[in-house]
One Martini backbone bead per residue (centre of mass of N, CA, C, O) as a GRO file, in nm:
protein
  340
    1UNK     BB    1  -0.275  -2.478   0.726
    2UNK     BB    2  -0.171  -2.271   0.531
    3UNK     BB    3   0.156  -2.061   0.499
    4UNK     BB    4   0.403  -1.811   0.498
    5UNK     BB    5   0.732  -1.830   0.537
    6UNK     BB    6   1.012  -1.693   0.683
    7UNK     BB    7   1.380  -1.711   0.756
    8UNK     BB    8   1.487  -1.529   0.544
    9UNK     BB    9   1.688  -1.461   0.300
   10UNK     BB   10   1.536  -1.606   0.024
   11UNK     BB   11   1.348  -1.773   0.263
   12UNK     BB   12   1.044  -1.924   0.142
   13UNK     BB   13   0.766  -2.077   0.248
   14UNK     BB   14   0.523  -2.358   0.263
   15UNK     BB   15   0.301  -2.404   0.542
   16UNK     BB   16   0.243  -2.560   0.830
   17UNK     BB   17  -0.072  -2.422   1.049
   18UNK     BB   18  -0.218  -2.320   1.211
   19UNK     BB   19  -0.518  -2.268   1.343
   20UNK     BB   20  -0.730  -2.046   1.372
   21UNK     BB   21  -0.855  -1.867   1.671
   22UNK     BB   22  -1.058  -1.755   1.938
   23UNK     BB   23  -0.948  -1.527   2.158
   24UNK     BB   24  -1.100  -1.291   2.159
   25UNK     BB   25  -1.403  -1.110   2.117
   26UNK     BB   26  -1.305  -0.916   1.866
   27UNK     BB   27  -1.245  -1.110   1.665
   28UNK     BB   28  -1.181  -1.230   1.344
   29UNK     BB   29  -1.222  -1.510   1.116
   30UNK     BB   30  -1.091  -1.551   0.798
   31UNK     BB   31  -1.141  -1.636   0.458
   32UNK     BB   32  -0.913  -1.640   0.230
   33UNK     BB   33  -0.920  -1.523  -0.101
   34UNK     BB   34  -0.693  -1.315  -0.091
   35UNK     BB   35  -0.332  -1.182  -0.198
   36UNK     BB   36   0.011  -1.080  -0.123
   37UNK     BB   37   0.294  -0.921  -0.249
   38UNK     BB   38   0.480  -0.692  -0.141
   39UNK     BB   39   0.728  -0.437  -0.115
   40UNK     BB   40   0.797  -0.482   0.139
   41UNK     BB   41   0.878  -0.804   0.156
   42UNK     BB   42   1.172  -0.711   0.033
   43UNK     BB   43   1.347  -0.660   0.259
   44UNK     BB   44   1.378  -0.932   0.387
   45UNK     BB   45   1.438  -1.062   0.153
   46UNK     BB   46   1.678  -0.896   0.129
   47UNK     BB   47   1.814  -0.857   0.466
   48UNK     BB   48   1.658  -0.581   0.586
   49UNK     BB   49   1.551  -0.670   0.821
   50UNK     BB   50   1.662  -0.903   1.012
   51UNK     BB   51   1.505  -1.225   1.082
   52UNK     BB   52   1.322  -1.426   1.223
   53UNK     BB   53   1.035  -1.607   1.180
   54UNK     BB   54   0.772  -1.559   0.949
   55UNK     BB   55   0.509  -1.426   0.882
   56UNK     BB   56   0.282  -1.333   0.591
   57UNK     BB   57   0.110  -1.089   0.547
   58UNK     BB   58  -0.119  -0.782   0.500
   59UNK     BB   59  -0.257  -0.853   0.235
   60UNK     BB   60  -0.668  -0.864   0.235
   61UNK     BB   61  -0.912  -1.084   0.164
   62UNK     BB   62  -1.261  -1.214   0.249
   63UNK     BB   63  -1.426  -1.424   0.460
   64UNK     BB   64  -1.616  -1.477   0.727
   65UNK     BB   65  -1.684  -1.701   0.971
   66UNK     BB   66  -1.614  -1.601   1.258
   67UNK     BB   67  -1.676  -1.442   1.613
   68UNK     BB   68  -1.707  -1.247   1.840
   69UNK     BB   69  -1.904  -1.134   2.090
   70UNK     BB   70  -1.796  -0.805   2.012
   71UNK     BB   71  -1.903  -0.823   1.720
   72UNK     BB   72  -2.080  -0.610   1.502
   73UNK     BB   73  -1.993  -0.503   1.189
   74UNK     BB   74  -1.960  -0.841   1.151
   75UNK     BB   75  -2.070  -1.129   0.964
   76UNK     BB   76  -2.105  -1.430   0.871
   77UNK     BB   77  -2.023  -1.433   0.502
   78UNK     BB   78  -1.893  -1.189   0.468
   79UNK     BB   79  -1.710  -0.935   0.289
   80UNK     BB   80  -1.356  -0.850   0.356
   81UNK     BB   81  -1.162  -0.567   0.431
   82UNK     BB   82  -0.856  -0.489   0.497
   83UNK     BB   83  -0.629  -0.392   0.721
   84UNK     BB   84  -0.251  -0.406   0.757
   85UNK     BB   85  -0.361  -0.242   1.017
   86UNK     BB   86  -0.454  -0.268   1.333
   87UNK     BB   87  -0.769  -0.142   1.453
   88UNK     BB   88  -1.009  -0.001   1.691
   89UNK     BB   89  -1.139   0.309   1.633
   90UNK     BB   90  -1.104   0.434   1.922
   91UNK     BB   91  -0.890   0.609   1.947
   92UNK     BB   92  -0.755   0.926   1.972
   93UNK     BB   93  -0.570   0.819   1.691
   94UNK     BB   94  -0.806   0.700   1.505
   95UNK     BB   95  -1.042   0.958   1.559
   96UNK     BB   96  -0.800   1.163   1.399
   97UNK     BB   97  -0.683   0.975   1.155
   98UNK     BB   98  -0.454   0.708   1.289
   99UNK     BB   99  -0.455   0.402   1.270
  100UNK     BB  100  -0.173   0.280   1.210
  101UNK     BB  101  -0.118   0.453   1.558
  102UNK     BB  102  -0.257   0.251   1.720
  103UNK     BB  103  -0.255   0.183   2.080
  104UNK     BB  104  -0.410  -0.138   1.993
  105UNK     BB  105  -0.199  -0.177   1.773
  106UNK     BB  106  -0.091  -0.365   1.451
  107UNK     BB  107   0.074  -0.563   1.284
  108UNK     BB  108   0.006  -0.838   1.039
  109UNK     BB  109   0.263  -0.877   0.956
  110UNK     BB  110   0.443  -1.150   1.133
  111UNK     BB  111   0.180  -1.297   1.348
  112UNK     BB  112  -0.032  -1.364   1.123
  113UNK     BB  113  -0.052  -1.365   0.810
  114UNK     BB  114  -0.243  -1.318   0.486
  115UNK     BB  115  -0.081  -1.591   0.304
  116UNK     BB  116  -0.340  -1.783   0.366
  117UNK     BB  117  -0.617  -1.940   0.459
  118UNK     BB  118  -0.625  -1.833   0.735
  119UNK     BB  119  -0.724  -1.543   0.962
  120UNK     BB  120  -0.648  -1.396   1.273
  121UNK     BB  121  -0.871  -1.051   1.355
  122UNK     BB  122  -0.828  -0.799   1.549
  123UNK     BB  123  -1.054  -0.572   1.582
  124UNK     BB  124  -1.272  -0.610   1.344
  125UNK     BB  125  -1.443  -0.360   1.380
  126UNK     BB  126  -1.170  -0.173   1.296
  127UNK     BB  127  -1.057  -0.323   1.029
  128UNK     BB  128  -1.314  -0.386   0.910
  129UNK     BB  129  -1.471  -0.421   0.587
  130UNK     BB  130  -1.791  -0.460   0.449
  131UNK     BB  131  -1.948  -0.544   0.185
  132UNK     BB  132  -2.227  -0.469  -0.044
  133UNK     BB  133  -2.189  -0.805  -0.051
  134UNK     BB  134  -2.107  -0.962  -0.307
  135UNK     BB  135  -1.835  -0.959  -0.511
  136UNK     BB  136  -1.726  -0.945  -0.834
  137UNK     BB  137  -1.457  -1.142  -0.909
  138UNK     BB  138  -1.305  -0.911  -1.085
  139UNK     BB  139  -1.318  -0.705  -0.790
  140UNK     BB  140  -1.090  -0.848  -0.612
  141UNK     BB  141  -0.823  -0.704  -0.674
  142UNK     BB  142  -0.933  -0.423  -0.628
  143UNK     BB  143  -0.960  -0.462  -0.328
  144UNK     BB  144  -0.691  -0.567  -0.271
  145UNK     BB  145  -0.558  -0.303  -0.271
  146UNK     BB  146  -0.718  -0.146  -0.033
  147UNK     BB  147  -0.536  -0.256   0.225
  148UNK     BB  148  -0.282  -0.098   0.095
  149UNK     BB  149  -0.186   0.064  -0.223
  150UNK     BB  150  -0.413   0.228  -0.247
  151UNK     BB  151  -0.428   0.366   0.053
  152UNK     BB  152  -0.120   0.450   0.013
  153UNK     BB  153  -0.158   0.606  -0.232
  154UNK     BB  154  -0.355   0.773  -0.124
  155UNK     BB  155  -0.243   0.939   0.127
  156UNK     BB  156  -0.002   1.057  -0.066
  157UNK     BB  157  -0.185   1.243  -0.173
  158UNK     BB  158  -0.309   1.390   0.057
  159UNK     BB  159  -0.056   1.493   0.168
  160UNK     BB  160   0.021   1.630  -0.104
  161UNK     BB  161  -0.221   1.795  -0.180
  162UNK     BB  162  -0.390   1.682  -0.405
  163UNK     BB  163  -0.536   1.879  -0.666
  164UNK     BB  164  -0.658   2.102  -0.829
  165UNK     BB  165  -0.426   2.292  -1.019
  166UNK     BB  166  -0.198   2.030  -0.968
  167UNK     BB  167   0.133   1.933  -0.980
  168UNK     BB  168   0.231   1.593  -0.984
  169UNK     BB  169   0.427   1.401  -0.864
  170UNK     BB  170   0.642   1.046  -0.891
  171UNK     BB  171   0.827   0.836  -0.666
  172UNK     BB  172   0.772   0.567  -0.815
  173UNK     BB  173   0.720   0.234  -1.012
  174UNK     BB  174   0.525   0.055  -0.856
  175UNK     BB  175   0.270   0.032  -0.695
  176UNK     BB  176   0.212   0.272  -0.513
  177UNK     BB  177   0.307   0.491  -0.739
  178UNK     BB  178   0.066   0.416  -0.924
  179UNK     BB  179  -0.183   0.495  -0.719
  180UNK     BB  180  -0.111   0.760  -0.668
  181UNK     BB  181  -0.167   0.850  -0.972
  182UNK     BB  182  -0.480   0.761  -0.945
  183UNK     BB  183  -0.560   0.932  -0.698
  184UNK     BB  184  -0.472   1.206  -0.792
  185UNK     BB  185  -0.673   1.181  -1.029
  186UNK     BB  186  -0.895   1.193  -0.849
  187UNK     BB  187  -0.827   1.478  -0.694
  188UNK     BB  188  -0.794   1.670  -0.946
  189UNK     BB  189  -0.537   1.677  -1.113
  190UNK     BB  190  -0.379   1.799  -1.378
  191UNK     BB  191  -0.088   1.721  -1.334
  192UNK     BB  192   0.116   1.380  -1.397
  193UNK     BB  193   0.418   1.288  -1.271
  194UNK     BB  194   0.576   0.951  -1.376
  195UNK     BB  195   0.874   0.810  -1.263
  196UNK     BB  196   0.982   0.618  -1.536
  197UNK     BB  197   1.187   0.366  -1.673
  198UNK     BB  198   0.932   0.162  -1.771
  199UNK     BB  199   0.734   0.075  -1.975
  200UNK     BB  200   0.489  -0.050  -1.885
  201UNK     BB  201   0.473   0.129  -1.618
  202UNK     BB  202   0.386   0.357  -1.774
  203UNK     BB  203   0.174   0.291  -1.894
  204UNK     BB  204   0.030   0.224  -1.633
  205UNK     BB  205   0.037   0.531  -1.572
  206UNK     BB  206  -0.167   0.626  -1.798
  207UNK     BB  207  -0.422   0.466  -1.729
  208UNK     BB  208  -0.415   0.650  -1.426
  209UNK     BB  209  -0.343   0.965  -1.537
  210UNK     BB  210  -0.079   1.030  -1.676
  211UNK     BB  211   0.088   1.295  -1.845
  212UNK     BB  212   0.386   1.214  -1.761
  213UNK     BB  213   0.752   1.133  -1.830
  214UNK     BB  214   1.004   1.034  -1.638
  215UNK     BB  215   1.380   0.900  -1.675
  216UNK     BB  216   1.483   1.046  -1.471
  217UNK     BB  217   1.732   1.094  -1.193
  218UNK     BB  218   1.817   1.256  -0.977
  219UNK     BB  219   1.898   1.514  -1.035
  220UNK     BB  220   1.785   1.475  -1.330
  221UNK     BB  221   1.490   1.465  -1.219
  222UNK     BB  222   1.499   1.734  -1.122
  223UNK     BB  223   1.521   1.896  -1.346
  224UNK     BB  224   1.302   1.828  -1.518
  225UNK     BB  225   1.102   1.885  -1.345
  226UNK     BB  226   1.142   2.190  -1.355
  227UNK     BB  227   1.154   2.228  -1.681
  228UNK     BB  228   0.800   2.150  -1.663
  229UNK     BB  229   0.775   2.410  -1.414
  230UNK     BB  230   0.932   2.686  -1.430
  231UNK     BB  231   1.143   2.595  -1.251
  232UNK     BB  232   0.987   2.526  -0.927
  233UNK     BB  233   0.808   2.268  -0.909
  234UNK     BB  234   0.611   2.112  -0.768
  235UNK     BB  235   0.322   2.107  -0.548
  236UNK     BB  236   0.341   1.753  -0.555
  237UNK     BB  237   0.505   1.458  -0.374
  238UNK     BB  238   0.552   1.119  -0.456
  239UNK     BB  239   0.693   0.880  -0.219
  240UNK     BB  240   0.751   0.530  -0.312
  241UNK     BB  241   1.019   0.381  -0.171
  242UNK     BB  242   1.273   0.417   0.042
  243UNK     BB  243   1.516   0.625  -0.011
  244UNK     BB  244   1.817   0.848  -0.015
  245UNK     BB  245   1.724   0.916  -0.359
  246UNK     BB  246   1.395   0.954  -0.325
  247UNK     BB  247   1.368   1.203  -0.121
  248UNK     BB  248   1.579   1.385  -0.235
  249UNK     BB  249   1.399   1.406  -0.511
  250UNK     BB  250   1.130   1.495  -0.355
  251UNK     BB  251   1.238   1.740  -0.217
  252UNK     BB  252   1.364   1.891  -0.470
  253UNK     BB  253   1.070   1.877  -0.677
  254UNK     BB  254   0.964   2.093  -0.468
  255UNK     BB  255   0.816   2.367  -0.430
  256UNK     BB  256   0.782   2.651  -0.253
  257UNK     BB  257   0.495   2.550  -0.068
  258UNK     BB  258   0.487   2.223  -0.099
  259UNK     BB  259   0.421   1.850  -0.087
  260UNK     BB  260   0.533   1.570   0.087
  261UNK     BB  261   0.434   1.217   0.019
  262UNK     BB  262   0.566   0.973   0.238
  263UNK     BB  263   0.551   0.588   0.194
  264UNK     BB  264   0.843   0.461   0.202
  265UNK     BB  265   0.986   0.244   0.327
  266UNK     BB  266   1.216   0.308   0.535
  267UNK     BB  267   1.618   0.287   0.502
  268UNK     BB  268   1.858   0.520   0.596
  269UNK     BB  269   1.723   0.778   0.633
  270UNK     BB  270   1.859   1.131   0.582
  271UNK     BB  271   1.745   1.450   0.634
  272UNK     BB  272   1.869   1.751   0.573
  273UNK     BB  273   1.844   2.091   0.742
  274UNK     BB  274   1.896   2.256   0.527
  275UNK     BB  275   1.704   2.149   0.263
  276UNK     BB  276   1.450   2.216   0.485
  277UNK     BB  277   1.464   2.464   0.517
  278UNK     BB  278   1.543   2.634   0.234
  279UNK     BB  279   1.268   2.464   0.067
  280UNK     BB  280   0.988   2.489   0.209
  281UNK     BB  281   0.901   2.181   0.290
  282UNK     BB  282   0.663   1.980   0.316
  283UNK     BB  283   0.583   1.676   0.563
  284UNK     BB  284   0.431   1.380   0.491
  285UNK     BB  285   0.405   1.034   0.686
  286UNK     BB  286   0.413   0.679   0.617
  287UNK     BB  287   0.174   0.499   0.776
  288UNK     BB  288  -0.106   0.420   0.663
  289UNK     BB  289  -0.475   0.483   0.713
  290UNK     BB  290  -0.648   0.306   0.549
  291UNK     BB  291  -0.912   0.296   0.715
  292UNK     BB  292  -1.031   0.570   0.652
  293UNK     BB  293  -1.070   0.497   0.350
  294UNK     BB  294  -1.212   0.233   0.263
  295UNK     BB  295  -1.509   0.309   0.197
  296UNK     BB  296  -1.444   0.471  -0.035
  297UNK     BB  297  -1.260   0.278  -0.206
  298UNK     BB  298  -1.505   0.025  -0.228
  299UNK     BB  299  -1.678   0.246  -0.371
  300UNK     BB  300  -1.541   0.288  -0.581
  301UNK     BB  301  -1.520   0.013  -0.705
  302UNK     BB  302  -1.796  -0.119  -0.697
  303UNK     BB  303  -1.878   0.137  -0.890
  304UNK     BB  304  -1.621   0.125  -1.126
  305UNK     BB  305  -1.442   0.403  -1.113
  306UNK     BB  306  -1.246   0.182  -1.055
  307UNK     BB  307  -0.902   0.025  -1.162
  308UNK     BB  308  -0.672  -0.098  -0.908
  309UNK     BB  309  -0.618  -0.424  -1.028
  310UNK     BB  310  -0.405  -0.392  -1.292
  311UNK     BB  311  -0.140  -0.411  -1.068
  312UNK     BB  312  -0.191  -0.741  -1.128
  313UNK     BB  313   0.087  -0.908  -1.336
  314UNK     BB  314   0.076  -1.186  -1.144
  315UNK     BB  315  -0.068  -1.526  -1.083
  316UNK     BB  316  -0.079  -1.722  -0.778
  317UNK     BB  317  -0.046  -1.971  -0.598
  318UNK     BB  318   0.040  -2.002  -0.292
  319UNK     BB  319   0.263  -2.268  -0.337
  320UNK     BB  320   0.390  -1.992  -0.530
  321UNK     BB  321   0.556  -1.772  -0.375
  322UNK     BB  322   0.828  -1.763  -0.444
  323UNK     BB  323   0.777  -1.697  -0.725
  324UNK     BB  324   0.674  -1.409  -0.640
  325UNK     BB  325   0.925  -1.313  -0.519
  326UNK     BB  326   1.105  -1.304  -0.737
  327UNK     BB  327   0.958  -1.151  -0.962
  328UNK     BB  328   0.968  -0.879  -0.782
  329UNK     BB  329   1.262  -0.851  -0.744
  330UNK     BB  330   1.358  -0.876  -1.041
  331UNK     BB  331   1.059  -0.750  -1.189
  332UNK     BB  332   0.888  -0.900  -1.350
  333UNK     BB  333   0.723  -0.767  -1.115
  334UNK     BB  334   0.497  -0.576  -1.012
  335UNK     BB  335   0.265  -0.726  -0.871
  336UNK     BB  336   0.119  -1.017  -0.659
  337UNK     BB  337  -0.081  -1.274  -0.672
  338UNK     BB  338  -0.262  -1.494  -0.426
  339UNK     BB  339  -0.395  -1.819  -0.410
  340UNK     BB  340  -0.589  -2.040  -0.158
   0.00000   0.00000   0.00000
C-alpha cells in the first residue's frame, strides 16, 4: 500500500508500506476512505520535536475490510470513525470519560499512520464508532473532522464550560479554534469572540457561530477581550496554538473564576504561579478524549445538524501530500484533505 512517510524537517514521502495484517483478535484493519493532515503535524514537520522516519497521520474514516476474532462491535463493511488516540474504552481511565490516556492507549500517528490506503485499528471495540449505514459522500469531511479536529475543539469548549450565558473567547483560528467556535455554539454560548487575523477565517469563524472578531494579539488581544467584557474577561477561552504566547493570552483573557480548556499541543510552555494564583483561573485540558464525544459528534453530523467539514479548504490525493503539508505551513490552507 501506499503511505506517508516523514524523515524529518520538510521531509515528507509517499512511499511503498507494508499492508496491514491482523495482529491481535481485537484489531480491526480498514479501508482509509479520508485522511487529512493535522496542525500537529507541522510541528515534526517544522522540525520540532526532531525524529527519525515516522507514519502519518491520526486523523480517519473507513470501511472495515477484516476484524479480529474478539471485535464485536463493527464489522467488515461498515463505515467507521475512529478516534486520532486507540483506546479500549474499558480501563478505569477510559470509563471515566478520558479514553485518549487509556492505560492500554497509543497515538495513531507514529506507528500506524492513517495518511495511507489501510491502517491497522488495535483496540477496535474501543476506537472505532461505526456510522448508522453508509454515509452521504458530502458528509465524509465532516466525519472527518469528528477523528480529530472536531472531538478536539469539543472538549475544549467542554472543558472552558461553554455554555448558554457565557462568553467564550477563542484563541487560534486554525482548524481546532474553528471547531471550538462551532462546538461553543452548539453549547448554546450566548456571545463568541474568535482571535483572528486572517480575513478568510474569520469567515469561517462567523459562519461557525462566531459573534466578535479580535485581530489584536498578546497583550493588545487581551485589552481588547477586556474591553468587550465589561473590563472582566470572558466567562470561558479556548487555547488552541499550543505557543507560550498563546496561553498567557489565554489566562489573562480569563476572568476571575472563568475557565481556559487547553488543546493546543504545547511545546516549552512555561506556567507562572503568580499568574495562576492570582487570576483566579480554572485550567483543563490536553489530549482530546475524542472517543467519549465520537457518539453525539456523528448523530450530529449525520443528521445535518452541523457541517464542520467546511474547515476543510483543500482537497488533495494521497500521493500530493507534501504540497498539502506545505500549504498548511504556509497557511495557504485552514486543513487539506487527502484521499487514498
Amino acid at each position: 500500500m501506499r503511505g506517508v512517510v516523514m524523515y524529518g524537517a520538510g521531509d515528507v514521502r509517499v512511499e511503498d508500506r507494508d499492508d496491514p495484517v491482523i495482529q491481535e483478535p481485537t484489531d480491526a484493519i480498514i479501508k482509509v476512505v479520508a485522511a487529512c493532515v493535522c496542525g500537529s503535524d507541522l510541528w515534526p514537520y517544522r522540525g520540532a520535536p526532531e525524529g527519525n522516519r515516522s507514519f502519518m497521520g491520526h486523523e480517519y474514516v473507513g470501511v472495515v475490510e477484516q476484524i479480529g476474532d474478539q471485535v464485536t462491535t463493527v464489522a467488515p463493511g461498515d463505515f467507521v470513525v475512529g478516534s486520532f488516540m486507540i483506546s479500549d474504552n474499558t480501563c478505569p481511565i477510559c470509563t471515566a470519560g478520558y479514553q485518549s490516556r487509556c492505560v492500554n492507549g497509543m497515538g495513531v500517528g507514529g506507528e500506524i499512520g492513517t495518511q495511507a490506503q489501510y491502517a491497522r485499528i488495535p483496540h477496535a471495540d474501543g476506537t472505532l464508532v461505526a456510522t448508522d449505514g453508509q454515509p452521504d459522500a458530502d458528509l465524509v469531511p465532516s466525519l472527518l473532522t469528528a477523528s480529530d479536529v472536531l472531538g478536539t475543539g469539543w472538549f475544549a469548549a467542554d472543558a472552558a464550560q461553554a455554555g448558554p450565558g457565557r462568553t467564550v473567547a477563542v484563541v487560534g483560528d486554525g482548524a481546532v479554534g474553528l471547531m471550538g467556535v462551532l462546538a461553543a455554539r452548539q453549547m448554546g454560548a450566548e456571545r463568541i469572540i474568535a482571535m483572528s487575523r486572517h480575513e478568510s477565517r474569520q469567515k469561517l469563524a462567523r459562519e461557525f457561530g462566531a459573534t466578535d472578531v479580535v485581530v489584536e494579539r498578546g497583550d493588545e488581544g487581551v485589552a481588547k477581550i477586556k474591553e468587550l467584557t465589561d473590563g472582566l474577561g470572558a466567562h470561558s477561552v479556548i487555547e488552541a496554538v499550543g505557543t507560550q504566547e498563546s496561553m498567557m493570552q489565554a489566562i489573562h483573557s480569563t476572568r476571575p473564576g472563568g475557565h481556559v480548556g487547553f488543546v493546543g499541543l504545547s511545546f516549552d510552555v512555561k506556567l507562572p504561579g503568580r499568574d495562576l494564583f492570582g487570576g483566579l483561573v480554572h485550567l483543563h485540558g490536553g489530549p482530546a478524549p475524542v472517543r467519549r464525544y465520537l457518539p453525539e459528534l456523528i448523530r450530529l453530523i449525520m443528521d445535518r445538524t452541523i457541517d464542520p467539514g467546511k474547515v476543510f479548504d483543500m482537497t488533495l490525493p494521497l500521493e500530493d501530500a507534501a504540497q498539502g503539508y506545505r500549504a498548511m505551513d504556509e497557511r495557504k490552507a485552514v486543513k487539506v484533505l487527502l484521499t487514498p
